[in-house]
N, CA, C and O atoms as a CHARMM CRD file, in Angstrom:
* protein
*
  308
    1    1 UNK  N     -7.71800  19.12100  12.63100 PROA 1      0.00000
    2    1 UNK  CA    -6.51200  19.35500  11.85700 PROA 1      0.00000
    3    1 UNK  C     -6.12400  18.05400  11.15100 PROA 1      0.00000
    4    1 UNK  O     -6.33300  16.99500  11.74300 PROA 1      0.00000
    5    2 UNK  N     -5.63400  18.05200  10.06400 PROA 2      0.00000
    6    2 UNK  CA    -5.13300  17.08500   9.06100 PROA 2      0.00000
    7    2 UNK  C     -3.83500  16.78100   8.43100 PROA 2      0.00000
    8    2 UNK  O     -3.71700  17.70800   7.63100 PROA 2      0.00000
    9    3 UNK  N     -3.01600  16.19400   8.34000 PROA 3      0.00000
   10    3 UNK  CA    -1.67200  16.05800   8.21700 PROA 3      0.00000
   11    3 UNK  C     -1.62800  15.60400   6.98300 PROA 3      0.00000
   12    3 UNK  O     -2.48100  14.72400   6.87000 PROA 3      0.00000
   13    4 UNK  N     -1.02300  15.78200   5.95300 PROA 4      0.00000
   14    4 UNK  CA    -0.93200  15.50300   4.83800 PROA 4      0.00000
   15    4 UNK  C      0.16600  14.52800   4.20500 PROA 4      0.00000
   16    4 UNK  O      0.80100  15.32600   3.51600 PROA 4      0.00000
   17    5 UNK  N      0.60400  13.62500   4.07600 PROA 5      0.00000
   18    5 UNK  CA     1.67400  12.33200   3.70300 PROA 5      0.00000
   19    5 UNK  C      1.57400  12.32300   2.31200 PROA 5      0.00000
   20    5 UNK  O      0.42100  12.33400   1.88100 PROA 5      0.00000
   21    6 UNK  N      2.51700  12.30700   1.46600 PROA 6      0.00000
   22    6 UNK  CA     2.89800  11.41200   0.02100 PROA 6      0.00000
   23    6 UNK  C      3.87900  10.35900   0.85800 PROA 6      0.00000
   24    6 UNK  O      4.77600  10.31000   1.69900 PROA 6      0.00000
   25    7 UNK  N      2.89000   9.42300  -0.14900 PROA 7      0.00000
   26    7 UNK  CA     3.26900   7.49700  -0.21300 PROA 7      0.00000
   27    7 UNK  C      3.53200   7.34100  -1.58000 PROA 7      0.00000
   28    7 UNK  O      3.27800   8.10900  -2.50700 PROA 7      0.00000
   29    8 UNK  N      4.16700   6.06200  -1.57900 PROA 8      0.00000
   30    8 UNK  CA     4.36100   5.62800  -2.84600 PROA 8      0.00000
   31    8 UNK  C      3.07600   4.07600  -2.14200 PROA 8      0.00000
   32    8 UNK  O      2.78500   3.51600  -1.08500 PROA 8      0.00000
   33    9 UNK  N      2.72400   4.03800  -3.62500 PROA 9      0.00000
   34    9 UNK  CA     1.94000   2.67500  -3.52800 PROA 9      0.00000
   35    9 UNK  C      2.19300   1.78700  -4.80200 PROA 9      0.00000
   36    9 UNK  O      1.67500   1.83300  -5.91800 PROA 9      0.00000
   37   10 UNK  N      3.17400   0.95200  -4.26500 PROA 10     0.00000
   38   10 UNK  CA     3.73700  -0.11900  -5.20500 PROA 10     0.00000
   39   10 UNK  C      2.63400  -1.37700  -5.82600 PROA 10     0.00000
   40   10 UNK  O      2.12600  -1.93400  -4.85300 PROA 10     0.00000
   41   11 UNK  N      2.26700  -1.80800  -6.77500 PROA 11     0.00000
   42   11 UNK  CA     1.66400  -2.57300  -7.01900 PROA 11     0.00000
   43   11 UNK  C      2.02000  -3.64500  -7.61400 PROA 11     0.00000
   44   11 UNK  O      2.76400  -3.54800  -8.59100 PROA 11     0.00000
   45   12 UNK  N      1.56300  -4.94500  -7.15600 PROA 12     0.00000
   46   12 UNK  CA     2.38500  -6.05000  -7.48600 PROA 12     0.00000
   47   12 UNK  C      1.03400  -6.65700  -7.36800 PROA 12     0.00000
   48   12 UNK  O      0.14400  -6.34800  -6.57700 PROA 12     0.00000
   49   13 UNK  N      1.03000  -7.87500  -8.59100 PROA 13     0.00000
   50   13 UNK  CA     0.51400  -9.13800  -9.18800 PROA 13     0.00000
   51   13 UNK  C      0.80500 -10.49500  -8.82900 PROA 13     0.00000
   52   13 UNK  O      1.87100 -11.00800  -9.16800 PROA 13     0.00000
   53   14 UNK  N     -0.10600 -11.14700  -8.13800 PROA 14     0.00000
   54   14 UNK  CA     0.80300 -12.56600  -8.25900 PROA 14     0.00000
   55   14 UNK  C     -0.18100 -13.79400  -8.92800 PROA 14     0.00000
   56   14 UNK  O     -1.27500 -13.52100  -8.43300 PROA 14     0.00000
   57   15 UNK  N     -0.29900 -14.51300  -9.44000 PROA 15     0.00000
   58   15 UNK  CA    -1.15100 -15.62600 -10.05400 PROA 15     0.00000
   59   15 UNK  C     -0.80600 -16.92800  -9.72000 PROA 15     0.00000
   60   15 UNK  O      0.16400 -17.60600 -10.05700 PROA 15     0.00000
   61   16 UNK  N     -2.05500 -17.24400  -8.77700 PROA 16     0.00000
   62   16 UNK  CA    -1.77700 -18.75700  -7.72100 PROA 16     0.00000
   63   16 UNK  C     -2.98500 -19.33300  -9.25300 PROA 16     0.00000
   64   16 UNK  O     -3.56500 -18.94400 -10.26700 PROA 16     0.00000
   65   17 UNK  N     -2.69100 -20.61600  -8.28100 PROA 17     0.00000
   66   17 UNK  CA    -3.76500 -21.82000  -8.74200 PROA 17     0.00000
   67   17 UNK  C     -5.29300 -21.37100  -8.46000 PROA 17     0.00000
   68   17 UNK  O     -6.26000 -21.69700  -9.14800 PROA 17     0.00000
   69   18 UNK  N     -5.30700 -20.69600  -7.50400 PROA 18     0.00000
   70   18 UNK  CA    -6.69500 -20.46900  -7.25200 PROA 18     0.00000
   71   18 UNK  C     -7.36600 -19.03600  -7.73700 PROA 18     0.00000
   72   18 UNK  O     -8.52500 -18.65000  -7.58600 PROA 18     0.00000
   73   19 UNK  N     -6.12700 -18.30900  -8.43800 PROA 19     0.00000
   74   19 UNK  CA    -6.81000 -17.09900  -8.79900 PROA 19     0.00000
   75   19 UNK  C     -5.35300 -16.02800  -8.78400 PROA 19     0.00000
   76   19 UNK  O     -4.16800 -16.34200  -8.67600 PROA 19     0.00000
   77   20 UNK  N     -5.84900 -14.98300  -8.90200 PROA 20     0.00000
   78   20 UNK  CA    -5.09300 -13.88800  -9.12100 PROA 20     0.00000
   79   20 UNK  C     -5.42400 -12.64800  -7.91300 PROA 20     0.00000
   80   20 UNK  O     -6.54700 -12.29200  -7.55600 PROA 20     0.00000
   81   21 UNK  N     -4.19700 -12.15900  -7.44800 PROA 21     0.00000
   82   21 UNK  CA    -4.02500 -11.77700  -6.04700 PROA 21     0.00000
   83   21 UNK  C     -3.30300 -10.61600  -6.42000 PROA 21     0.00000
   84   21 UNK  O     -2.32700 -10.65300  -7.16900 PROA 21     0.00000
   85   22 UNK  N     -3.84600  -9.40300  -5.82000 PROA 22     0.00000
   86   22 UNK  CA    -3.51400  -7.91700  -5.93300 PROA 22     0.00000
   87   22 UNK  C     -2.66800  -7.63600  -4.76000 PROA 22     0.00000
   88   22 UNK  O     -3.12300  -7.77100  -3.62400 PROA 22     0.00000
   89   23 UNK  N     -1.30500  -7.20300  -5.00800 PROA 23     0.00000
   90   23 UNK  CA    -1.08800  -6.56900  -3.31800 PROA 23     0.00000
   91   23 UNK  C     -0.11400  -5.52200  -3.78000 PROA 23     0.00000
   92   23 UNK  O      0.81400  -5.46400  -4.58700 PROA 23     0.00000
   93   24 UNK  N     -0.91500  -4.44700  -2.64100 PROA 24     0.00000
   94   24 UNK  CA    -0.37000  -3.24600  -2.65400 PROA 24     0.00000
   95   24 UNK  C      0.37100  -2.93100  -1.62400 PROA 24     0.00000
   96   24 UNK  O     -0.17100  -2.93000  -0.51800 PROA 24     0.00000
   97   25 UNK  N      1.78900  -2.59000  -1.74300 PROA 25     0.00000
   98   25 UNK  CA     2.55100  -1.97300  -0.90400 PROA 25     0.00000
   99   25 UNK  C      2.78800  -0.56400  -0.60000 PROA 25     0.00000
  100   25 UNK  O      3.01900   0.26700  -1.47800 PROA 25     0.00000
  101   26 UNK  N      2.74100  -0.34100   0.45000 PROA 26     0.00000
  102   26 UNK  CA     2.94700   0.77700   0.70500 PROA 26     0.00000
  103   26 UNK  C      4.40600   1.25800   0.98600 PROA 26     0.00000
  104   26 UNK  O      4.96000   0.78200   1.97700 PROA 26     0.00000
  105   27 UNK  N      5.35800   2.52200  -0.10600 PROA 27     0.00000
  106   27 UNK  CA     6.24300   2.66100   0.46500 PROA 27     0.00000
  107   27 UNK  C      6.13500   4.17300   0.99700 PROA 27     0.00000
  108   27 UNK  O      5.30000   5.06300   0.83500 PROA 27     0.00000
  109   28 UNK  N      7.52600   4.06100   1.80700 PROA 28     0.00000
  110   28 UNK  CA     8.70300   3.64700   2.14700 PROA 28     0.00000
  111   28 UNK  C      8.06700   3.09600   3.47900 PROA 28     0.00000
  112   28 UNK  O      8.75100   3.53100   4.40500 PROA 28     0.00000
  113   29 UNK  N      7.00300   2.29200   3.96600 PROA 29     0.00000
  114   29 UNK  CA     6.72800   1.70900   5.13100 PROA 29     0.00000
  115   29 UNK  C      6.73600   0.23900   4.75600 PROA 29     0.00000
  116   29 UNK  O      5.88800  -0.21100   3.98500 PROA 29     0.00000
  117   30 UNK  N      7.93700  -0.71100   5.43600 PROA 30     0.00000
  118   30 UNK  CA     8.15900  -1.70600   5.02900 PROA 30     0.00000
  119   30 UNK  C      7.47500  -2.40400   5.66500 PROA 30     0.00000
  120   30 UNK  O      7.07800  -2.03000   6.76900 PROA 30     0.00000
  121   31 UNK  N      7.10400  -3.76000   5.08600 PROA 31     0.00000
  122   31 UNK  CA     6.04100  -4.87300   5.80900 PROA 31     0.00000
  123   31 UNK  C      4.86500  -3.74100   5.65700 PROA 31     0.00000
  124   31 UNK  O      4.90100  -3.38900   6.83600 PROA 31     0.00000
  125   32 UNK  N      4.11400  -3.12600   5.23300 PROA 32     0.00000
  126   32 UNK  CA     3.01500  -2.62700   5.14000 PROA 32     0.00000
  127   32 UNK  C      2.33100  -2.83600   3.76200 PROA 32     0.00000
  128   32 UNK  O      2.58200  -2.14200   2.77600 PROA 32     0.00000
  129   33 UNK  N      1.31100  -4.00900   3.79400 PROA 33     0.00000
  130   33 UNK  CA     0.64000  -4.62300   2.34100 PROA 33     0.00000
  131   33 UNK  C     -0.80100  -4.78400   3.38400 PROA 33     0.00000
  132   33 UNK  O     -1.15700  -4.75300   4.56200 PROA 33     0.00000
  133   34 UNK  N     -1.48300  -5.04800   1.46600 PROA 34     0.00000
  134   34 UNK  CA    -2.69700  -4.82000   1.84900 PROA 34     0.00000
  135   34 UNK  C     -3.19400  -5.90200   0.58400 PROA 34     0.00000
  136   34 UNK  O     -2.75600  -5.69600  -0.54800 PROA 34     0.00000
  137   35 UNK  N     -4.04400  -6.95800   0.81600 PROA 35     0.00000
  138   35 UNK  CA    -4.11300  -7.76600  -0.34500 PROA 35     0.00000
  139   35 UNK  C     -6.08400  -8.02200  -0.22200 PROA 35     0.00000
  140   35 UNK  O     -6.81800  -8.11000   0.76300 PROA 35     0.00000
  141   36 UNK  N     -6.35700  -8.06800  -1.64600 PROA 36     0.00000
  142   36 UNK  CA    -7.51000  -8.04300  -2.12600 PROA 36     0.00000
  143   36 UNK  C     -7.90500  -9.19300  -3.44200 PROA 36     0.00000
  144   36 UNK  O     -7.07200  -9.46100  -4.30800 PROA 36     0.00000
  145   37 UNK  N     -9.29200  -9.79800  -3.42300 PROA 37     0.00000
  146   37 UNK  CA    -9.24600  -9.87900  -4.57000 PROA 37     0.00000
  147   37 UNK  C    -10.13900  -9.34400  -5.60900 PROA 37     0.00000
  148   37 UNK  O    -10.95200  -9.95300  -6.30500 PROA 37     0.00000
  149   38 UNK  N     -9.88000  -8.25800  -5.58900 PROA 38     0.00000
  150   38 UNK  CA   -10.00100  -6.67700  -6.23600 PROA 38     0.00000
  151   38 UNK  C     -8.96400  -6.41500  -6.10300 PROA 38     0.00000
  152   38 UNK  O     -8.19500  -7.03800  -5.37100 PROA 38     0.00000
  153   39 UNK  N     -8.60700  -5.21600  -6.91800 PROA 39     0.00000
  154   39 UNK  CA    -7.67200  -4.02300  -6.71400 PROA 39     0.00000
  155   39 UNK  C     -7.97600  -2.85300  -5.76200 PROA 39     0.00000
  156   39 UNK  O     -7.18500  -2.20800  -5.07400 PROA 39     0.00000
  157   40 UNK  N     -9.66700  -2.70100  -5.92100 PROA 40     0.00000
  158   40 UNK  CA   -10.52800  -2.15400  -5.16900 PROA 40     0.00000
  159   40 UNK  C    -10.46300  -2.11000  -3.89500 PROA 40     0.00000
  160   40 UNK  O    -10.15600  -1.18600  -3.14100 PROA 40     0.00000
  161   41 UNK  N    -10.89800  -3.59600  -3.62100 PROA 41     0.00000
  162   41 UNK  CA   -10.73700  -3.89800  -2.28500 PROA 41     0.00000
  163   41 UNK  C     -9.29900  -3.98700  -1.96600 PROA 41     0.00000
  164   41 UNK  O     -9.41400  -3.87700  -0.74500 PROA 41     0.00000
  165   42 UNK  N     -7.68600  -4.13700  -2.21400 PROA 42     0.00000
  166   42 UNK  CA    -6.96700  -3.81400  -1.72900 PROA 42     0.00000
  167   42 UNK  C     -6.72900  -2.36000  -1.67000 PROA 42     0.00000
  168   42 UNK  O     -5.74400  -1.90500  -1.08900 PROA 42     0.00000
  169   43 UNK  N     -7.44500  -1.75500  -2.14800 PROA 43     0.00000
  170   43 UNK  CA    -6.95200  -0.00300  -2.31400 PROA 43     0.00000
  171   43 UNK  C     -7.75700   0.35600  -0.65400 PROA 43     0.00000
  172   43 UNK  O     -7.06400   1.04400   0.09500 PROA 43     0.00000
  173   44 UNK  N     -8.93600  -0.02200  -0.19500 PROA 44     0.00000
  174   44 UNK  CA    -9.62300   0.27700   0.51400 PROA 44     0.00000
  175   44 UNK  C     -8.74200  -0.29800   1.86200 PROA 44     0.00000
  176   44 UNK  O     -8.66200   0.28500   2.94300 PROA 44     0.00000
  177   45 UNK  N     -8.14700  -1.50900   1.52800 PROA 45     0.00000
  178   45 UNK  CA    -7.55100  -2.03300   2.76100 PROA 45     0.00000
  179   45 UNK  C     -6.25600  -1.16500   3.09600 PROA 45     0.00000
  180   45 UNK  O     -5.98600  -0.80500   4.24200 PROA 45     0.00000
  181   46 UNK  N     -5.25000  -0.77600   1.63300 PROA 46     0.00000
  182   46 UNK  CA    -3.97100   0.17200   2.40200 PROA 46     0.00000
  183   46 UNK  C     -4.59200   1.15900   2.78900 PROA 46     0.00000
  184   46 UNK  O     -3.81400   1.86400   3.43300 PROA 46     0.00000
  185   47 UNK  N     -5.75300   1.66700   2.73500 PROA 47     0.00000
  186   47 UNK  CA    -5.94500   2.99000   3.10500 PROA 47     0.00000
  187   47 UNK  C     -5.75500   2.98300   4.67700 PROA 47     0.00000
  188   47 UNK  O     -5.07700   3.77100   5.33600 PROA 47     0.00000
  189   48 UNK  N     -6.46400   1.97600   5.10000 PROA 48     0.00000
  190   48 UNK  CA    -6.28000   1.51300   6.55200 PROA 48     0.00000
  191   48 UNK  C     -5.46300   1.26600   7.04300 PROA 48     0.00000
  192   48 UNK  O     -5.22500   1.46600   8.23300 PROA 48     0.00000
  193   49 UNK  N     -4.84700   0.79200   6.30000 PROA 49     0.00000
  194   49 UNK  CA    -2.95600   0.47900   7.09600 PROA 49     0.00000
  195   49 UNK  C     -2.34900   1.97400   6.84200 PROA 49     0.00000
  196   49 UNK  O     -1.77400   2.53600   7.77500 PROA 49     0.00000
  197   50 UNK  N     -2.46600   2.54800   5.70400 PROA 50     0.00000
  198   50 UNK  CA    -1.34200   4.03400   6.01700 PROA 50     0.00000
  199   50 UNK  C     -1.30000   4.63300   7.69500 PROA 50     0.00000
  200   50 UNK  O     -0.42400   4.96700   8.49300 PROA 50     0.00000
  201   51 UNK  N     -2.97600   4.52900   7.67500 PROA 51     0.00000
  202   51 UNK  CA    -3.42600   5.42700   9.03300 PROA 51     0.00000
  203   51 UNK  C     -2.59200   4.57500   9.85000 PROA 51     0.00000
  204   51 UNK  O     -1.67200   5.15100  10.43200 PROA 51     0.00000
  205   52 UNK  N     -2.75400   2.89200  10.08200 PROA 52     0.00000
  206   52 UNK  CA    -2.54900   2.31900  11.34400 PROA 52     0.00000
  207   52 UNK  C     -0.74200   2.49400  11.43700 PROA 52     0.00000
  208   52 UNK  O      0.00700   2.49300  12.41400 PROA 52     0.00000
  209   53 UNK  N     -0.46500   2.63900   9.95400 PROA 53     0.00000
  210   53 UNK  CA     0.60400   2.56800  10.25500 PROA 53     0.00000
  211   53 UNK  C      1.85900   3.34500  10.16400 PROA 53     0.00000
  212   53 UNK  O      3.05100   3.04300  10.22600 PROA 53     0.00000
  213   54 UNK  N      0.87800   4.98300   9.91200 PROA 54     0.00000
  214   54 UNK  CA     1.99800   6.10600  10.15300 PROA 54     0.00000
  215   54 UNK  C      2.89100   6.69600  10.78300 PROA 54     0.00000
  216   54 UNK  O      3.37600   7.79200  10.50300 PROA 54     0.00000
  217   55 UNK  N      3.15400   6.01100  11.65700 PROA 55     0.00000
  218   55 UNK  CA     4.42100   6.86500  12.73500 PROA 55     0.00000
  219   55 UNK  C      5.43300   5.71400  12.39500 PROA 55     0.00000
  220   55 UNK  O      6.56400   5.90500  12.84100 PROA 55     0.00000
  221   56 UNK  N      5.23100   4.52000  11.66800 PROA 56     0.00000
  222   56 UNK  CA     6.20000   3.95300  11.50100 PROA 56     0.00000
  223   56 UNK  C      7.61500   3.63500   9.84200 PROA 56     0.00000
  224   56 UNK  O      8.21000   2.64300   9.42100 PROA 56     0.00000
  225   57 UNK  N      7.56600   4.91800   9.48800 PROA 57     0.00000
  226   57 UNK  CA     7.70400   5.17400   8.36100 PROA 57     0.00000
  227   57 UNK  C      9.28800   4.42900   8.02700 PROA 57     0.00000
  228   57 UNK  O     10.05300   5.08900   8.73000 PROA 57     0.00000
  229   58 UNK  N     10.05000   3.45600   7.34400 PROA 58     0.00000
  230   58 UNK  CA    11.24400   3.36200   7.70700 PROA 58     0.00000
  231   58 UNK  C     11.53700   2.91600   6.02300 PROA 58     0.00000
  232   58 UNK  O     10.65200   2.92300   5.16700 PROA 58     0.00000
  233   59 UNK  N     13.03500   2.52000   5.76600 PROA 59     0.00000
  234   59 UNK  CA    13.73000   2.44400   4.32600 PROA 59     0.00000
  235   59 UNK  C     13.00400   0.90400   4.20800 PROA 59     0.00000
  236   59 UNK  O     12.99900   0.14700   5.17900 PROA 59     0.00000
  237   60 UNK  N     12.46100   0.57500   3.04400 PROA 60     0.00000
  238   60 UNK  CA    12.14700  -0.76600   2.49900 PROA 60     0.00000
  239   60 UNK  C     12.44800  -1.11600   1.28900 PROA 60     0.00000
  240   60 UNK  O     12.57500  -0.30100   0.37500 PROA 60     0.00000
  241   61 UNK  N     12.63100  -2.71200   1.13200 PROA 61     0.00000
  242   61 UNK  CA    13.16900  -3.19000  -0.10000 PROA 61     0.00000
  243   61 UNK  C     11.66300  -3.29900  -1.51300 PROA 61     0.00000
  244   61 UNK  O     10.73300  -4.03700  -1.18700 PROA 61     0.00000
  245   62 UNK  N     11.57200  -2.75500  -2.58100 PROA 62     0.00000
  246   62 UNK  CA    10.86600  -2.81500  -3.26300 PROA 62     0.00000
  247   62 UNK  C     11.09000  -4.05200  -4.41100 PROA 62     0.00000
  248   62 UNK  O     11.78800  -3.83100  -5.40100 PROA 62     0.00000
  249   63 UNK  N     10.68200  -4.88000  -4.27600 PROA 63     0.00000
  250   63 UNK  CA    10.53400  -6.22500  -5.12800 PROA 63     0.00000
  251   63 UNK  C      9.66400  -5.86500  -6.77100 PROA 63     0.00000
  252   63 UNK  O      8.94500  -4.87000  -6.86700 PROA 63     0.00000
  253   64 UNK  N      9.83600  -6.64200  -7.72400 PROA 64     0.00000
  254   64 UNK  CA     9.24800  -6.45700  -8.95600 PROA 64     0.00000
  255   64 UNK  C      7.72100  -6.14000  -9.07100 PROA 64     0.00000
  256   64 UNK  O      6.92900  -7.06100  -8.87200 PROA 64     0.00000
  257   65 UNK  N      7.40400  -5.27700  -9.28400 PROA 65     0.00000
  258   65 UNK  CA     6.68500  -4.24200  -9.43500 PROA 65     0.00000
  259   65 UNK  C      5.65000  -4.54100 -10.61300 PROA 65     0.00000
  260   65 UNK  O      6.02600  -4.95600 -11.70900 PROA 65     0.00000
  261   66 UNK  N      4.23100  -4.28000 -10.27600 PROA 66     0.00000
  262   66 UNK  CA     3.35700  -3.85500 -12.13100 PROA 66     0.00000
  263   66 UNK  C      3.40800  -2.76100 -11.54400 PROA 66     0.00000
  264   66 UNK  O      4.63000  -2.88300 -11.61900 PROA 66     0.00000
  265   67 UNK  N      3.28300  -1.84700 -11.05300 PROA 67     0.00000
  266   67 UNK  CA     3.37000  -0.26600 -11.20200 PROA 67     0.00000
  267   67 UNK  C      3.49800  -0.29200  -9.58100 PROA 67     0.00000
  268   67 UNK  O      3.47100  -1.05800  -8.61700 PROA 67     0.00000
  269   68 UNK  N      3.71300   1.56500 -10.07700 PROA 68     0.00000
  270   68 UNK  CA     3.55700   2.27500  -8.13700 PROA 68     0.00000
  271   68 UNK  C      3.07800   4.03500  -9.07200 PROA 68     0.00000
  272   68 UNK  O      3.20100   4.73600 -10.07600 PROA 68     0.00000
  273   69 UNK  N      2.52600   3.88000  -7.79700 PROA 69     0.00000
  274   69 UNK  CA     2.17500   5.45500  -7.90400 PROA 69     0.00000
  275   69 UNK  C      2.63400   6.53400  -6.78600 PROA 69     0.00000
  276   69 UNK  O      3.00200   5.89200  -5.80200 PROA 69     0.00000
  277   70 UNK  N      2.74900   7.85500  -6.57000 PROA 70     0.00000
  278   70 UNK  CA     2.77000   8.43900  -5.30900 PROA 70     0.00000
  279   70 UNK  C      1.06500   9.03900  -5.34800 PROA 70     0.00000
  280   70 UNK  O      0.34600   9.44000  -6.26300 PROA 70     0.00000
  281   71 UNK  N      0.88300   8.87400  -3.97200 PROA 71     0.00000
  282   71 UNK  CA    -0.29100   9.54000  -3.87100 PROA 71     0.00000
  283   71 UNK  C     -0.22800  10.27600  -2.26600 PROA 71     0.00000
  284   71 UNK  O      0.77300  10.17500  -1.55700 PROA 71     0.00000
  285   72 UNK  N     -1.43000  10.99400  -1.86200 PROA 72     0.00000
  286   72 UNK  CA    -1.37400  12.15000  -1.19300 PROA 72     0.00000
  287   72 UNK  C     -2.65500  11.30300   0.01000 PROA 72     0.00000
  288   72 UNK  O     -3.72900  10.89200  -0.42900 PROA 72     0.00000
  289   73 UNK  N     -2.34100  11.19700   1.23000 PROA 73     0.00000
  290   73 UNK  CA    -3.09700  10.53800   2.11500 PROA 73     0.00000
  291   73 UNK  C     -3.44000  11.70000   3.45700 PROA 73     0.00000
  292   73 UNK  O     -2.81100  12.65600   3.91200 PROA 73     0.00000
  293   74 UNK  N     -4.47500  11.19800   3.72100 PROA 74     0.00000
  294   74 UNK  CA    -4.93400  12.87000   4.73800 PROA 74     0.00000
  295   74 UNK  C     -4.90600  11.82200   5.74400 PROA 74     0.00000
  296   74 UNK  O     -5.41800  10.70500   5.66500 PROA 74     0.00000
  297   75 UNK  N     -4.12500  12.41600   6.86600 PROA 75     0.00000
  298   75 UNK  CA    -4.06700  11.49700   7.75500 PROA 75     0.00000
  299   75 UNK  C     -4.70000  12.49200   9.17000 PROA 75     0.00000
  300   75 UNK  O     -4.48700  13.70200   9.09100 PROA 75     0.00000
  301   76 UNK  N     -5.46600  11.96100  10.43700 PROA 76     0.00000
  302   76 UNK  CA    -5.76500  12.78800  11.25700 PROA 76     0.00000
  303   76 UNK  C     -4.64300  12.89600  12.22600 PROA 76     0.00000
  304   76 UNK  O     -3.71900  12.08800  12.30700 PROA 76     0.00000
  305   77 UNK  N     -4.80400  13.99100  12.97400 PROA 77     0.00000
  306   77 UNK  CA    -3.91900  14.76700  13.86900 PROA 77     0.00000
  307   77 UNK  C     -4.07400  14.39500  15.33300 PROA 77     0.00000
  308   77 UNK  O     -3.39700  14.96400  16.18900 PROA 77     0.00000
């Protein structure tokens, strides 16, 4: 059996000295990021945190944004 979740997945940019850094937040689960340097590879990493971190779903502050999306996560039962 499979449980079905809509997330929002906030996406935010940041540009160090050493490069350019993807991190994706996951809302409404606060403190739940996932950072890559890909977009790729951070997409692959929240996927892992939704799972680890679904029972902990709570209100979070959303900081300046390059986009968010909602998307649809199959989570197991």
């Amino acid at each position: 059996m499979v449980r079905r979740v809509k997330v929002g997945i906030v996406v935010y940019k940041e540009v160090e000295e050493d490069g350019t850094a993807w991190y994706l937040a996951v809302e409404p689960m606060s403190g739940a990021q996932a950072q890559g340097e890909s977009l790729e590879e951070a997409i692959e990493k929240v996927k892992e945190e939704v799972v680890r971190m679904s029972e902990a779903w709570c209100e979070s502050e959303v900081r300046e944004a390059v986009d968010a999306k909602i998307v649809e996560v199959e989570l197991p039962e």
